[in-house]
C-alpha positions as CSV (number, residue, x, y, z in Angstrom):
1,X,-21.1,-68.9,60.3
2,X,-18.9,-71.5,61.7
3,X,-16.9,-74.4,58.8
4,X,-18.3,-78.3,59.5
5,X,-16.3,-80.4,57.6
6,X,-18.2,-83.5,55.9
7,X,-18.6,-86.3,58.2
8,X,-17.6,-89.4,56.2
9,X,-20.2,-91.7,56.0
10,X,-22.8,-89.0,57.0
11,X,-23.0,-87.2,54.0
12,X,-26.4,-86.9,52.5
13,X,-26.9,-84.9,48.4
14,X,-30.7,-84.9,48.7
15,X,-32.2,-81.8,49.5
16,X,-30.5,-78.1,49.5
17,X,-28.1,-79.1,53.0
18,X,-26.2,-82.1,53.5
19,X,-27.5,-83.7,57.0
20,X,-24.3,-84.8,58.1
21,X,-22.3,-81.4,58.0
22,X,-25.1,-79.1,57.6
23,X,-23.3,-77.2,54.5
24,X,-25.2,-76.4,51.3
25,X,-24.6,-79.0,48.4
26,X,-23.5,-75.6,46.6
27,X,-20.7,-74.8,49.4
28,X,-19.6,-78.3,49.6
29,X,-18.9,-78.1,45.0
30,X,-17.3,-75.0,45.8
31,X,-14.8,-75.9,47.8
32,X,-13.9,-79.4,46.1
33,X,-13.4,-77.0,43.0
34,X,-11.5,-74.5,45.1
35,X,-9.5,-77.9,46.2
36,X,-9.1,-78.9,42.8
37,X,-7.6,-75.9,41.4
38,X,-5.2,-75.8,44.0
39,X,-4.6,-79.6,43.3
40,X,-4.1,-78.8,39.5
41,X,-1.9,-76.2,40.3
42,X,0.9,-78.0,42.5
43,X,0.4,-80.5,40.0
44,X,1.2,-78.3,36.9
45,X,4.4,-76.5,38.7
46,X,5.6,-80.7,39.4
47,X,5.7,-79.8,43.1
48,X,7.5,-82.7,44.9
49,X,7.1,-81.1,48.1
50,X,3.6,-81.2,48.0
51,X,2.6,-81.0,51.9
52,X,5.0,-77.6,52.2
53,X,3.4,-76.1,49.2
54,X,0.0,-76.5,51.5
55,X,1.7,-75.7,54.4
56,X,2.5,-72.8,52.8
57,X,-1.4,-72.0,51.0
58,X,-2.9,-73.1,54.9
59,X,-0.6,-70.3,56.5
60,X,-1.2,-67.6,53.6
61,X,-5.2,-68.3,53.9
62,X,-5.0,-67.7,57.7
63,X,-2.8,-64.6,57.2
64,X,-5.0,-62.9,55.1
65,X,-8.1,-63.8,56.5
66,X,-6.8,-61.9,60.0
67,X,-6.1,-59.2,57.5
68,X,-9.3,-59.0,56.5
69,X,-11.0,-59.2,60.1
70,X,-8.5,-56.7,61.4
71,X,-9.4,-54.1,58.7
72,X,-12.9,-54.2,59.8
């Protein structure tokens, strides 16, 4: 399955799939909580260096992701 981000402005919430990205209303909550929490996180350490810190999560993500495919 390929990621569509949400199109702004084409975002629908009826049914079980947005129209505009295609996602599932339940993937889309999931990762704005998944969001959040990382949010809440750099917020609670007082991060001033905020777009490193995601630098940093985006590059870790990738890494282990590879990881994961490679192992398979």
């Amino acid at each position: 399955m390929k990621f569509n981000p949400c199109i702004s402005g084409l975002c629908t919430e009826d049914g079980t799939h947005c129209k505009g990205c295609g996602r599932s209303h339940k993937e889309i909550a999931e990762t704005k909580a998944l969001v959040m929490n990382i949010v809440n996180f750099a917020k609670k350490q007082g991060y001033e260096n905020t777009d490193e810190f995601a630098k940093f999560i985006n590059k870790n993500i990738a890494k282990k992701l590879q990881e994961l495919s490679e192992s398979q």
